[in-house]
KEDREN-578809 format. One record per residue (C-alpha): residue in three letters; x, z negated, y. Coordinates in steps of 0.25 Angstrom, whole numbers, plus 5000, padded with zeros to 4 digits. Example, Ala and Ser with C-alpha at 12.3 -4.5 7.8 and 13.67 -1.06 7.14 Angstrom:
ALA504949694982;SER505549714996;
END
This chain:
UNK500050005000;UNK501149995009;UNK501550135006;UNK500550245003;UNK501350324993;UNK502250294981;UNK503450394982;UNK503650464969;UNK505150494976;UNK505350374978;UNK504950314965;UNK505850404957;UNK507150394966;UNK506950254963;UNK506950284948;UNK508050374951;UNK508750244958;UNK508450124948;UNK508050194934;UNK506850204927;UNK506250074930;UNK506249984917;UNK505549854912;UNK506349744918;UNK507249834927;UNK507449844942;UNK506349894946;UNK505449824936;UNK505849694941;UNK505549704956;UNK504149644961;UNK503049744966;UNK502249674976;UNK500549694975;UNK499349674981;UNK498149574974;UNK497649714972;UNK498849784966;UNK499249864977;UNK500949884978;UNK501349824991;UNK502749834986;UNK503449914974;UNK502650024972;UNK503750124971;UNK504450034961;UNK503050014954;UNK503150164955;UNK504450184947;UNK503950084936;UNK502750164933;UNK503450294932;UNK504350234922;UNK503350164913;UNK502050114920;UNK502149984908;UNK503249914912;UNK502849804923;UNK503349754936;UNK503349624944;UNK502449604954;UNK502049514965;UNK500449514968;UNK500349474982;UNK498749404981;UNK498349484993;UNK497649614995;UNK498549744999;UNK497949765013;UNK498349625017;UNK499749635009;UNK500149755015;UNK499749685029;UNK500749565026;UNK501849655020;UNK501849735033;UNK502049595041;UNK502949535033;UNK503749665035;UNK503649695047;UNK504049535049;UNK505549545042;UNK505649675049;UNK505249795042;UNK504449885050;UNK503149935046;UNK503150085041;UNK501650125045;
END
């Protein structure tokens, strides 16, 4: 929700980068974070590479209790708040 697109280019450069993601490899072992809903709010080009590879191996992830459209909303604050600026 944060991006509207997933980038097939992006996805297999990464592939490319760090191998064919594996149960209990790199990529496999860092934390997605969702909404209560399910929505990606971060890792979704990682969650990308995994199902590419083999939509049966699992990943970690942090389910933040709140709805996306108020997630999204605190995200952008936090990050604008230790100095990222806002894309859109």
């Amino acid at each position: 929700p944060t991006q509207s697109q997933i980038w097939f280019d992006k996805i297999i450069n990464n592939i490319i980068k760090f191998g064919v993601p594996a149960s209990g490899g790199f990529i496999t072992s860092q934390t997605i974070i969702t909404s209560k809903e399910g929505f990606i709010l971060d890792g979704h080009h990682r969650f990308g590479q995994v199902m590419m590879a083999d939509p049966s191996i699992g990943m970690k992830v942090l389910e933040v209790p709140l709805k996306i459209d108020l997630l999204v909303k605190i995200g952008k604050s936090y990050g604008e708040a230790i100095g990222n600026k806002s894309k859109a």
